[in-house]
N, C-alpha and C positions, 0 to 999 in steps of 0.2 A: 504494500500500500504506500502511495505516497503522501509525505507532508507540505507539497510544494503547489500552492494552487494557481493556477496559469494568469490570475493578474497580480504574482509577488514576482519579486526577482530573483534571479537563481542563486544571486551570490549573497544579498544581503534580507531578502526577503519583506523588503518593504515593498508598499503597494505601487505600483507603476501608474501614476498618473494617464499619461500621452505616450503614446506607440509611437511616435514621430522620431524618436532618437535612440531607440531602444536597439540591441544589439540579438539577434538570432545564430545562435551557436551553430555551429556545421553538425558537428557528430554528438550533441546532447538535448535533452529536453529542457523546454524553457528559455526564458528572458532574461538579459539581463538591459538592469535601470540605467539612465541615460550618468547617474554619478557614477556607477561603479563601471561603465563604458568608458567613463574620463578617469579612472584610477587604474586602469588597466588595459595595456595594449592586449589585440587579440589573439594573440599565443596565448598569454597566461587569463585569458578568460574560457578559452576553449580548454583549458588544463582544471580551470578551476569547475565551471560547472559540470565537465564530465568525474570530477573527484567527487563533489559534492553530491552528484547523484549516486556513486557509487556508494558512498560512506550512508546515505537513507537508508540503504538495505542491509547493512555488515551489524547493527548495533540489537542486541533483543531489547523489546522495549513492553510493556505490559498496557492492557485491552489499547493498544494502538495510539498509545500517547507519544509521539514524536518531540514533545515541547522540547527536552532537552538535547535533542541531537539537535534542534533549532538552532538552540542556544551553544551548543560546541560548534556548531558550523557560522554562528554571525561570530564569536568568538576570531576564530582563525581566521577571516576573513579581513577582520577590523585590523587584527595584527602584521598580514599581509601587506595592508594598502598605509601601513606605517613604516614598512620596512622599505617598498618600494625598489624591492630588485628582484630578480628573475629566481624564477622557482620552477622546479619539477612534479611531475604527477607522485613522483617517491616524495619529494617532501613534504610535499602538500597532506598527504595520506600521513604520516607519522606526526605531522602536527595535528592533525588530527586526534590520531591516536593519544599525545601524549594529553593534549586539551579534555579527550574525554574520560580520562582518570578523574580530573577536579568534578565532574558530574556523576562518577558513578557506574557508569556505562559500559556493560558488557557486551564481549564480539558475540556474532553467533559462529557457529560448529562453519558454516560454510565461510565464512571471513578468516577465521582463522586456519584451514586448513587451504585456501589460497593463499594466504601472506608465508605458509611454509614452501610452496609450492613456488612463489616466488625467491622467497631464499635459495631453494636447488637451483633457478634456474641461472641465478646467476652466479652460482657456483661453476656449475659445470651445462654445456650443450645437450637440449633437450626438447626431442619434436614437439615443435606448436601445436601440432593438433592432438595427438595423445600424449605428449608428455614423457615415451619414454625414454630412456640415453641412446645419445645418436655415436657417441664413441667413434671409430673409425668411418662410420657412414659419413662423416662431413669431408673427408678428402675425395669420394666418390662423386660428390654433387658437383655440377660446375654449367649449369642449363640454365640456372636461374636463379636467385637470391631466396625467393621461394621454397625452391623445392630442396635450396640448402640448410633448411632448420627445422626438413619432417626429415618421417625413417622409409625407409624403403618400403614399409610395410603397408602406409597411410600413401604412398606415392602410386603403390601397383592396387591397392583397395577404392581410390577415391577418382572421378572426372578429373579433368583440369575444371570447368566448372564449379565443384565442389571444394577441391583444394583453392580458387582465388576466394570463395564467399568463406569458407572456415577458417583461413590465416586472416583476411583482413579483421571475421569477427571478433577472433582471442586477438587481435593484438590490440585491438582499441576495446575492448572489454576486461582483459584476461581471465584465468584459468584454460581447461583442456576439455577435448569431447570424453562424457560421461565420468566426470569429477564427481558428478552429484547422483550416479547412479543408484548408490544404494539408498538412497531417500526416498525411491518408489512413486515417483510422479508420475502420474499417467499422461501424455501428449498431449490425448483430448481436453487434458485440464489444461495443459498450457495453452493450446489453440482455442478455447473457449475465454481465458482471462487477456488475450490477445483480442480477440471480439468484441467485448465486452467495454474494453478498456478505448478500443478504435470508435465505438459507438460514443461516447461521452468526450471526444477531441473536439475543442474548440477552432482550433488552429490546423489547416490540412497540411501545412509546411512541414509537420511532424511527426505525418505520418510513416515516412520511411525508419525514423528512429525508432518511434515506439514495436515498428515490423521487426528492424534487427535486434532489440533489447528482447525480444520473445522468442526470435530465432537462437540467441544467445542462450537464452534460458534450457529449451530446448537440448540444444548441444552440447551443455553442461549434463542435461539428464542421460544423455546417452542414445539421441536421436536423433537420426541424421538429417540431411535437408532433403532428401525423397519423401522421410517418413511427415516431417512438417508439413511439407507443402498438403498430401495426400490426403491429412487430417483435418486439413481447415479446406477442404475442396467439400465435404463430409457435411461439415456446419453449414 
């Protein structure tokens, strides 16, 4: 569920006046207000509300009270636009994190077994789409940059259609396909909260994001994009 309602801004969450100056993100949902457009070039706005959407979903919160992940995210934000130099999608997330100690706020099971998952990979080389070690497969690749950070496994099992929509989706989302498999989500639940959620969009500009945020979700459960698309043909 989200806390973010389409006339607040994504970064500070005050009500947006006038769309005249407001800034529409590439790859996130949401606005942002024509002050925090002037606080920030759009690199680090397109970092910050795609973190900030991220960080809605990673915290458990009890019968759907968001107030203080609000308040951890106007928090960070405020800090940000005092600091006024250039930030990462890693730093951003760890400020994060460290800000939501003072509120309280615990990860869930799937936030935390992502941020470990991000720690291996930058340890060691590890296919984009499953995640497992690419070890000597990465002197074998030399076709594409692509097809240099899956295993040969995900390269003879998947399209090239498939492989472009599954790397672009983990790398501007992260995790892997079926990270979340054992959580037992059935597809038509996720192609039904994708329906559901396209039906109540204010804004049509949005609607490719909120497609790949459920493709994402998907993919995470351990469903392919055959099985996706097939499912909401169904509905």
């Amino acid at each position: 569920m989200t806390i973010l309602d389409f006339d607040e801004c994504s970064i500070c969450f005050e009500k947006i006046g006038s769309y005249l100056n407001v800034y529409n993100p590439k790859f996130s949902v949401g606005l942002v207000c024509e002050s925090c457009s002037n606080c920030f070039n759009d690199e680090d706005k397109e970092v910050l509300t795609h973190m900030f959407n991220i960080a809605r979903g990673v915290f458990i919160v009890e019968d759907n009270d968001f107030s203080r992940v609000k308040d951890v995210l106007y928090d960070v934000q405020s800090e940000l636009k005092q600091r006024k130099e250039h930030f990462t999608p890693e730093s951003v997330f760890l400020a994060i994190l460290k800000r939501s100690r003072i509120y309280c706020l615990n990860l869930s099971l799937f936030a935390i077994s992502n941020i470990k998952g991000q720690q291996i990979t930058s340890d060691q080389s590890s296919c984009i789409i499953c995640n497992s070690y690419l070890g000597y497969e990465l002197e074998n690749h030399n076709s594409s940059q692509a097809l240099e950070s899956m295993c040969n496994n995900c390269i003879q099992r998947y399209s090239n259609e498939e492989i472009q929509v599954m790397t672009g989706i983990f790398r501007r989302y992260g995790g892997f396909f079926g990270q979340l498999k054992n959580d037992k989500v059935e597809i038509r639940q996720i192609a039904t909260d994708l329906i559901e959620r396209l039906k109540k969009i204010k804004d049509s500009s949005r609607l490719f994001e909120i497609n790949e945020l459920a493709l994402h979700r998907a993919l995470l459960h351990g469903y392919n994009l055959k099985d996706f698309i097939e499912e909401l043909k169904k509905i």
